[in-house]
GULUMBA-169107 format. One line per field, with one value per residue (C-alpha): y, x, z; residue in one letter. Coordinates in steps of 0.05 Angstrom, whole numbers, plus 5000, padded with zeros to 4 digits. Layout:
REM residues N
y <- Y | ...
x <- X | ...
z <- Z | ...
nugu <- a | ...
//
This chain:
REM residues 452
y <- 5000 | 5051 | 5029 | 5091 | 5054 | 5054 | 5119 | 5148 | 5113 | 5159 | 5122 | 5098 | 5058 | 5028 | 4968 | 4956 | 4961 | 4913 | 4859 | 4857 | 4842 | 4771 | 4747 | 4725 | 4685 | 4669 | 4646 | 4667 | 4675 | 4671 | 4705 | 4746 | 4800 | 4780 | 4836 | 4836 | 4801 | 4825 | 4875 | 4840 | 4857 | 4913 | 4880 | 4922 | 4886 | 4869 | 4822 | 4815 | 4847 | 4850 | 4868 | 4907 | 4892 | 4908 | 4871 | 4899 | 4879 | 4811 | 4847 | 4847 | 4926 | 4923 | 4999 | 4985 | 4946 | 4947 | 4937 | 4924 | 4978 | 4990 | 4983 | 4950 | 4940 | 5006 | 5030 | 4974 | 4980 | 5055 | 5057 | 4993 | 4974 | 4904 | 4901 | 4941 | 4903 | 4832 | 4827 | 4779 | 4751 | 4769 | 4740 | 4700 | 4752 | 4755 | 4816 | 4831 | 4831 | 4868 | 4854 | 4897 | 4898 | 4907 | 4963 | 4997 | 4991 | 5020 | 5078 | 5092 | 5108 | 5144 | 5190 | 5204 | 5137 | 5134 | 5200 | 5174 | 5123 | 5158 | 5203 | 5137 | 5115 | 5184 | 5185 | 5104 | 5133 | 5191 | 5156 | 5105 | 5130 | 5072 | 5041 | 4972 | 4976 | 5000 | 5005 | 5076 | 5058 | 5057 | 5072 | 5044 | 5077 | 5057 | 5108 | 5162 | 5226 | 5278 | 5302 | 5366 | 5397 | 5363 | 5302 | 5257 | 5251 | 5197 | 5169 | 5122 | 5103 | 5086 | 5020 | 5010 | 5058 | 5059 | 5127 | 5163 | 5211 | 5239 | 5214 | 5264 | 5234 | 5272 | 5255 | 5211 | 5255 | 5312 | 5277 | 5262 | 5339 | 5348 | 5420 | 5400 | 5340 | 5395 | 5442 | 5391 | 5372 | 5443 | 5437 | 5390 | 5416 | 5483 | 5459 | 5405 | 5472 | 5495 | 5483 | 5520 | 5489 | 5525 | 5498 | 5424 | 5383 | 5337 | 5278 | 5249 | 5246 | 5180 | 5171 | 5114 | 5083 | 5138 | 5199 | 5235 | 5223 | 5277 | 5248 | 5300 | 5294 | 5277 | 5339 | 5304 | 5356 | 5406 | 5452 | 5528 | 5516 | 5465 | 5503 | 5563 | 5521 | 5485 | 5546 | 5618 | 5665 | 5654 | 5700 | 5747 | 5705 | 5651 | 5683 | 5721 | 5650 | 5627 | 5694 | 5703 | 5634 | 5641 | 5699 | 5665 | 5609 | 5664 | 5712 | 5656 | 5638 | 5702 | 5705 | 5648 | 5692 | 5650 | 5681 | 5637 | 5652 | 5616 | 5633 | 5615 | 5582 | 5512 | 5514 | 5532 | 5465 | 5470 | 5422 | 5372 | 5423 | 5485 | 5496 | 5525 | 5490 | 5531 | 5474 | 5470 | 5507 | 5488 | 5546 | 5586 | 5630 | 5663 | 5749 | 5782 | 5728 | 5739 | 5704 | 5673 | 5630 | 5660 | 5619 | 5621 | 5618 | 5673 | 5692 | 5707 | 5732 | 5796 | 5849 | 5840 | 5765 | 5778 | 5826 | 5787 | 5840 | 5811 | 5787 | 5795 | 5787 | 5831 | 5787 | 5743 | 5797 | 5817 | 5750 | 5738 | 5793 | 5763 | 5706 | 5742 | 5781 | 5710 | 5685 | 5746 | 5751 | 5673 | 5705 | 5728 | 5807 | 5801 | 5760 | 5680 | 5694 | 5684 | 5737 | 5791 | 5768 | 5782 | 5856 | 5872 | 5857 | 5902 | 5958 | 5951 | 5971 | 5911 | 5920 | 5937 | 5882 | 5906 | 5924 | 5842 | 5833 | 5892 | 5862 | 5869 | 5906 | 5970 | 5943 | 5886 | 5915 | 5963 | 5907 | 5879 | 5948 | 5963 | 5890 | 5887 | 5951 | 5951 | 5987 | 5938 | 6008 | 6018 | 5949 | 5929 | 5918 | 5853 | 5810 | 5844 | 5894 | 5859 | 5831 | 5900 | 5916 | 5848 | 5831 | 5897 | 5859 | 5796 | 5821 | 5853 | 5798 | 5743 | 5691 | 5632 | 5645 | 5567 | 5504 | 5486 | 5503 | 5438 | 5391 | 5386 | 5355 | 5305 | 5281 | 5219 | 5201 | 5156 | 5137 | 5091 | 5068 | 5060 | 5059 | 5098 | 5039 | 5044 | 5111 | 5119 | 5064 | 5094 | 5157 | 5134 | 5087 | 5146 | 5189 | 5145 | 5147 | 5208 | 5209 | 5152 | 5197 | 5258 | 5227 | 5225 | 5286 | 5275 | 5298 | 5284 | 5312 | 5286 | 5309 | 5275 | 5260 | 5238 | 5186 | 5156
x <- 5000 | 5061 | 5078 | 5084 | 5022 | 4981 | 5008 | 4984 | 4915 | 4856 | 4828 | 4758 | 4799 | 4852 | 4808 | 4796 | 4865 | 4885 | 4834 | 4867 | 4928 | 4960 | 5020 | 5081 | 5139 | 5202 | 5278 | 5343 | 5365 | 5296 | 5275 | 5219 | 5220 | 5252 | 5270 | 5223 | 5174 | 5094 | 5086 | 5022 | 5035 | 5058 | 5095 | 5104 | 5161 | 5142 | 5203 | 5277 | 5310 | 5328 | 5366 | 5350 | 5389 | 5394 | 5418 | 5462 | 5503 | 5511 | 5532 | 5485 | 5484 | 5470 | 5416 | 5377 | 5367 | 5309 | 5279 | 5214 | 5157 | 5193 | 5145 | 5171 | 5141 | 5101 | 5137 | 5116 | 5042 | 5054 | 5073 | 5048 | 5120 | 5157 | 5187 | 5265 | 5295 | 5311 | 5290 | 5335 | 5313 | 5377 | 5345 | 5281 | 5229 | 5148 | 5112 | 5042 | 5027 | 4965 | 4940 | 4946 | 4865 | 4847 | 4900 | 4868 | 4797 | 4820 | 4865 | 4808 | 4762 | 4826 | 4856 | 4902 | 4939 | 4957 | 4982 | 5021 | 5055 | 5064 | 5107 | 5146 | 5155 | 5180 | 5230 | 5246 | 5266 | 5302 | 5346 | 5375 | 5439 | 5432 | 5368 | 5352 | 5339 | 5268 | 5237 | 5189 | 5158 | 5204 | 5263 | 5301 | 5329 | 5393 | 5428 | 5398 | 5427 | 5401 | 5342 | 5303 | 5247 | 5195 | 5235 | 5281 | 5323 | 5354 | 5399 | 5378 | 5374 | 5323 | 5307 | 5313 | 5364 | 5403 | 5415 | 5424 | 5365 | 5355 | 5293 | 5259 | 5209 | 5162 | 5159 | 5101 | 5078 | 5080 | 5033 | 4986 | 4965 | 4929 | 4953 | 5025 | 5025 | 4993 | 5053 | 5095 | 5070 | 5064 | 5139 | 5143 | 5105 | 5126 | 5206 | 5173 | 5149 | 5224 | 5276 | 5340 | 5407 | 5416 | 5357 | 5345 | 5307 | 5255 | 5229 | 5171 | 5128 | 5105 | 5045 | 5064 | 5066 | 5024 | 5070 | 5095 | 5166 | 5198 | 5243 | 5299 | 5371 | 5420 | 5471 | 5537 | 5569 | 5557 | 5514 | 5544 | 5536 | 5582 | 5630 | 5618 | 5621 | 5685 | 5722 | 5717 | 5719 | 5705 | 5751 | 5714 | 5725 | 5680 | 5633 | 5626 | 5620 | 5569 | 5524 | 5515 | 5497 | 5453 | 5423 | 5412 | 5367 | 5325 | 5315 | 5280 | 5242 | 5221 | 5198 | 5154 | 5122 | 5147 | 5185 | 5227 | 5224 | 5278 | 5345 | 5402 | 5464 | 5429 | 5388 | 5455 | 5477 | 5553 | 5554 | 5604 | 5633 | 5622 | 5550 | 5510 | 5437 | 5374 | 5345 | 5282 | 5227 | 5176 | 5157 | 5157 | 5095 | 5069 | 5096 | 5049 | 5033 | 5033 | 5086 | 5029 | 5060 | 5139 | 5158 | 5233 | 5293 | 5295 | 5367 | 5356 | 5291 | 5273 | 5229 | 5156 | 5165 | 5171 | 5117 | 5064 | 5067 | 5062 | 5125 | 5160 | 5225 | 5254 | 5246 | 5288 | 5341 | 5346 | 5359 | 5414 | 5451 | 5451 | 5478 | 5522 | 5545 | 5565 | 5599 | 5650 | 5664 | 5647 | 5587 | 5521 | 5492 | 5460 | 5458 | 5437 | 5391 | 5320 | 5274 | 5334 | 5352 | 5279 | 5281 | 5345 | 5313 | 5269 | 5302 | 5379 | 5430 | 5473 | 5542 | 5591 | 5627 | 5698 | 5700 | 5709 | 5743 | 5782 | 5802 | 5731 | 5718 | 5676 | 5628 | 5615 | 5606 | 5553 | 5518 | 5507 | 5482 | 5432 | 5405 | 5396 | 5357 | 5292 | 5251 | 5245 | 5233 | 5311 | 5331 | 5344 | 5285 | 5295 | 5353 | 5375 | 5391 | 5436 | 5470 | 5478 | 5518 | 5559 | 5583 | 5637 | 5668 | 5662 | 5699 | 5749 | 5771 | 5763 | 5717 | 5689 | 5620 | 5606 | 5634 | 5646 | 5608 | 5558 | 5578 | 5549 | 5485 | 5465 | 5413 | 5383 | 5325 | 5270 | 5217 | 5156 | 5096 | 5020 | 4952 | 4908 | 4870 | 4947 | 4949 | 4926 | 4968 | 5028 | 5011 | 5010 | 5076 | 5113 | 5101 | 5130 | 5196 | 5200 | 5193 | 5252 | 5299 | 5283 | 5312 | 5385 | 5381 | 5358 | 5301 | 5249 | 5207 | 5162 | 5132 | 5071 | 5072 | 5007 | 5008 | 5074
z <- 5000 | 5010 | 4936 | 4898 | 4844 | 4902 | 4937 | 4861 | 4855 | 4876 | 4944 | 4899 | 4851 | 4907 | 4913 | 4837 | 4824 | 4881 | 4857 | 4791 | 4814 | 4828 | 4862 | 4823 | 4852 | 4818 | 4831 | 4830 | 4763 | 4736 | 4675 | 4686 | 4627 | 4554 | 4507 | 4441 | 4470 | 4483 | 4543 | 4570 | 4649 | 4695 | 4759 | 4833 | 4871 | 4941 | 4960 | 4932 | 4873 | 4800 | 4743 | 4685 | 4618 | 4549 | 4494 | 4435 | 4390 | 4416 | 4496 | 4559 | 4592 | 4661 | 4663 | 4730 | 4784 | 4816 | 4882 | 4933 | 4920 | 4851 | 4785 | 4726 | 4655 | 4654 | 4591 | 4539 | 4581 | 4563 | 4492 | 4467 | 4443 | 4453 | 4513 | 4509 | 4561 | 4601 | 4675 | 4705 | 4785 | 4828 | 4890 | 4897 | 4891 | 4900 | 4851 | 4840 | 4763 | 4732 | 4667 | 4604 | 4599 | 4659 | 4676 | 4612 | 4636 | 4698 | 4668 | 4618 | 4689 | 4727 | 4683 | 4748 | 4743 | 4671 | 4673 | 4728 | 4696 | 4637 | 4683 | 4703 | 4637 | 4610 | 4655 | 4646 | 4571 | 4590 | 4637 | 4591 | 4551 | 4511 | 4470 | 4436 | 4359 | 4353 | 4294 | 4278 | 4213 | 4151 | 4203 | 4262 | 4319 | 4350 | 4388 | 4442 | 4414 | 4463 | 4512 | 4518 | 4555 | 4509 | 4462 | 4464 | 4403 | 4372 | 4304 | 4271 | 4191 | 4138 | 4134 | 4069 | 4038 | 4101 | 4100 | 4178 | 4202 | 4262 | 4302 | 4351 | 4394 | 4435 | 4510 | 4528 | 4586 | 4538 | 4487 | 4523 | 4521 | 4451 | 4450 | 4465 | 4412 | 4366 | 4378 | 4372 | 4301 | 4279 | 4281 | 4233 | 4195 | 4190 | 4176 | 4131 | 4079 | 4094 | 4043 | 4058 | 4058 | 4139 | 4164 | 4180 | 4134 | 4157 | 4123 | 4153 | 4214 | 4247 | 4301 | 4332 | 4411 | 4435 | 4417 | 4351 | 4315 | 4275 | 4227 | 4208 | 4170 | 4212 | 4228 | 4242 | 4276 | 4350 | 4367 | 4367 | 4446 | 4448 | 4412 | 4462 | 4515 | 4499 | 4464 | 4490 | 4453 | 4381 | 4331 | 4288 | 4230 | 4250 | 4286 | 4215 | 4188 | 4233 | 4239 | 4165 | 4157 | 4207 | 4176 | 4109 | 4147 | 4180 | 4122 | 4086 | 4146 | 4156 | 4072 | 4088 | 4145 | 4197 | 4266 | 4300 | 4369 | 4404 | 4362 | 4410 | 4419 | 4429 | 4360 | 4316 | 4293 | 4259 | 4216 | 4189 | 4124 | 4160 | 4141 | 4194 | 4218 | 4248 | 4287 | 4341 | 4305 | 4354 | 4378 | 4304 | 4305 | 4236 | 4244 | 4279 | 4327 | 4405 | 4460 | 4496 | 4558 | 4552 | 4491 | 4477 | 4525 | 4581 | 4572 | 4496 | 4489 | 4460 | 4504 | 4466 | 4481 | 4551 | 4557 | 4511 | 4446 | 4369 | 4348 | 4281 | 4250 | 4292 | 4349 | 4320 | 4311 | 4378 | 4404 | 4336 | 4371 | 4433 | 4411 | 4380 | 4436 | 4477 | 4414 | 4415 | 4489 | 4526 | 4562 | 4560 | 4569 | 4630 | 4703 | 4702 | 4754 | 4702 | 4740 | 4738 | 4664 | 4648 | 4677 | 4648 | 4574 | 4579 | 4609 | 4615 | 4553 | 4519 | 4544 | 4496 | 4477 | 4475 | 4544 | 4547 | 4477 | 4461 | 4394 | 4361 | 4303 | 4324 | 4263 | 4287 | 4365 | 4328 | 4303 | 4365 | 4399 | 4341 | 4334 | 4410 | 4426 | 4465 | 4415 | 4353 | 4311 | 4327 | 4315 | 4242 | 4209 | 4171 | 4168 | 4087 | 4137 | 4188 | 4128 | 4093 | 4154 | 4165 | 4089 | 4086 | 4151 | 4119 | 4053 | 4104 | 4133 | 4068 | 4109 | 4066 | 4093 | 4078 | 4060 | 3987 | 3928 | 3919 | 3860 | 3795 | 3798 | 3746 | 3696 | 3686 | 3642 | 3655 | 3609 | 3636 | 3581 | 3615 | 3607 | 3625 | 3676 | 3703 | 3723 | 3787 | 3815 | 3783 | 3807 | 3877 | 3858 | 3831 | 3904 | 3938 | 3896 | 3896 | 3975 | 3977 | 3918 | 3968 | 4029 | 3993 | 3960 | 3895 | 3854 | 3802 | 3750 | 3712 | 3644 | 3605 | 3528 | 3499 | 3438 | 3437
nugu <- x | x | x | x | x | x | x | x | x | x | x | x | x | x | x | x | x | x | x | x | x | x | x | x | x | x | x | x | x | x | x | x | x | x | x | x | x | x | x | x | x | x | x | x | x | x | x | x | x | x | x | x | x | x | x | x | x | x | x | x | x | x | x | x | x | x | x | x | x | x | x | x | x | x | x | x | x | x | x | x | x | x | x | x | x | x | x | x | x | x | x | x | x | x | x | x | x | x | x | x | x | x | x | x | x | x | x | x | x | x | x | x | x | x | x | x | x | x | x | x | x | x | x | x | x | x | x | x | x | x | x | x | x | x | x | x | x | x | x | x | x | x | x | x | x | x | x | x | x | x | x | x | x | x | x | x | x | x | x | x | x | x | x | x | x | x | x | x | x | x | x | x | x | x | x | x | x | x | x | x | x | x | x | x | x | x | x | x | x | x | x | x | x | x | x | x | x | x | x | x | x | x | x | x | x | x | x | x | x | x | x | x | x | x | x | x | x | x | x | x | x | x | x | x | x | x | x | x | x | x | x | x | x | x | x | x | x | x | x | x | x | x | x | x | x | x | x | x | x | x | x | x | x | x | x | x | x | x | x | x | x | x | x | x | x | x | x | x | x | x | x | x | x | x | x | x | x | x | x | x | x | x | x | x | x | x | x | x | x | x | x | x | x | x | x | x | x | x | x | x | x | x | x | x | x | x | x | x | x | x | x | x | x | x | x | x | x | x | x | x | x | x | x | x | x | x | x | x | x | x | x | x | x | x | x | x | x | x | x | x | x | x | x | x | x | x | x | x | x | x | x | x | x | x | x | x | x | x | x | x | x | x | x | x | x | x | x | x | x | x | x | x | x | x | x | x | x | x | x | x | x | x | x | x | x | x | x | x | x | x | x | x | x | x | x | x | x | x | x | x | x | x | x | x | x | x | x | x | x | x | x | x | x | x | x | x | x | x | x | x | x | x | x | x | x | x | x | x | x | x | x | x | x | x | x | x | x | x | x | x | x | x | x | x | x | x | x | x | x | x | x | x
//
């Protein structure tokens, strides 16, 4: 009864709950859990202890061990997956098992204990550095790349063509609030309609075990926090290198009417060549749009977002400038306390930036000041601007502002004979190609001849 299930149970449905469960015994060395099997039971350990492993590439890892009052199984109950892991006895233990069905039934009448272990088996997921193969439609995940506020992303690879994506999966406890899981595939989306060579590409999206996967390119490279992290500060050079590239992604977000919102050091993916990512679009509202619920990340954001005005593009400048601003002296503006970060946005001056890097160009220290003022009407006014003002520095100093010119692209020709009974099914047939040649870069056009 001091379980945490139970503790989490509303007091009406403790007695349902305890009728549906039965007592389990097993052995030492007993297997209670096998990896890729059904999830058909959820187990609370009231006596002895277990282990928790996953197998990969032909080695056991050891990622739990779990004891009495401890629940194990919720995540396959959860999701509806196979189960990701062995449970392996390490002393004789007794457990109480409850069904799949009747833990449903239950759930479906006490909203309170699903979401509970939801909770448990969000942060089941997000503890494990490592993952079993899982497969998300046409693609399999293998690796757990990193974990945010609302996903968990992962590499994996196409099942077929073999070619590595990134998979971001949003957090079970998040999706099971529509109007998170509709933000969440607004993202998608949104980048989907993108097509930029600085901002990430996504391929597909995937409903599946009760959340939403976001299946991007994957950016072999680190994050321009990393980089700022690791290597303070950056020469003017490649912050030039970075900033413009930057720039390029936003100005044709900001075509398509889109804003952003969270431009920062952690949504600046360097890429393997040199060529700069915009990342994270999830909170990318059309210009115009209000910062309802603080959107964005406190130490970046621009003063409207804080105080709940329309945002436009120059939202997105002001927080460019911050960025830049940490880029060309290892620290942000203002204090890392949140609430006086927050205040000093909308009221204190951005420090000049020489008094911490005297070597800065007074350009580029200018561009910071004007992209960074409180009043968006003294800000630039779209990112042609902000460029208009960086490429003499840029020209100054002879930067390559990205990698290499692409290579020559190539023709081939394809000629297909059909009826006209056919053509619906080719129709459909020739979508999907097109889908697979998109995922490694190429494309195809088609063109009709009548009567040959």
């Amino acid at each position: 009864m001091k379980t945490q299930l139970l503790r989490a149970t509303p007091d009406q449905f403790k007695k349902p709950l305890l009728s549906a469960m039965t007592p389990v015994r097993i052995a030492t060395g007993q297997r209670l859990i096998s990896q890729g099997e059904q999830g058909d039971r959820l187990y609370v350990i009231q006596e002895g202890s277990c282990l928790v492993s996953l197998q990969r590439n032909g080695r056991s890892h050891i990622i739990s061990r779990l004891k009495p009052g401890e629940i194990l199984g919720e995540v396959a109950i959860v999701t509806g997956e196979r189960r990701s892991a062995d449970v392996d006895a390490e002393t004789d233990m007794v457990l109480w098992a409850v069904d799949r069905v009747a833990l449903d039934k239950l759930c479906q009448k006490c909203p309170d204990l699903f979401e509970f272990l939801t909770e448990l088996a969000t942060e089941r997921l997000c503890s494990q550095k490592i993952t079993a193969e899982r497969s998300i439609g046409k693609y399999t995940i293998t690796d757990v790349v990193a974990e945010g506020g609302w996903s968990i992303v992962y590499k994996g690879f196409h099942s077929v063509l073999k070619l590595p994506v990134a998979i971001k999966m949003l957090k079970h406890n998040i999706a099971i609030d529509p109007e998170m899981s509709r933000k969440f595939e607004n993202e998608a989306e949104i980048i989907a309609g993108l097509n930029h060579e600085n901002i990430v590409r996504v391929y597909d999206i995937e409903h599946m075990y009760r959340t939403i996967f976001i299946v991007m390119e994957y950016l072999d490279g680190v994050t321009l926090k990393h980089i700022l992290e690791n290597r303070l500060p950056m020469h003017i050079p490649e912050m030039l290198r970075v900033l413009v590239q930057i720039c390029e992604g936003l100005g044709y977000a900001h075509a398509k009417g889109l804003v952003h919102q969270d431009v920062k050091p952690g949504n600046v993916f360097v890429h393997a060549g040199e060529r700069v990512k915009i990342v994270d679009f999830g909170l990318a509202s059309p210009v115009g749009g209000c910062s309802d619920d603080l959107p964005g990340t406190a130490f970046y954001m621009a003063p409207e977002q804080i105080e709940g005005d329309p945002v436009d593009v120059r939202t997105d400048i002001y927080s460019l400038g911050i960025t830049a601003y940490e880029m060309a002296t290892g620290h942000r503006p203002f204090p890392d306390d949140v609430c006086e970060v927050l205040k000093a946005h909308i009221t204190a001056q951005t420090p000049d930036p020489r008094e911490i890097n005297p070597e800065l160009p007074k350009e580029f220290s200018d561009f910071i000041t004007k992209a960074t003022h409180k009043n968006p009407a003294e800000r630039y006014q779209s990112i042609e601007h902000v460029l208009r003002d960086l490429m003499p520095l840029v020209e100054q100093t002879r930067v390559v502002v990205g990698p290499d010119s692409p290579k020559r692209r190539k023709m081939m020709s394809l000629f297909l004979f059909y009826g006209n009974d056919q053509q619906v099914e080719l129709t459909r047939a020739l979508k999907a190609f097109s889908e697979e040649l998109r995922l490694i870069g190429a494309e195809m056009r088609l063109a009709e001849f009548d009567d040959v």
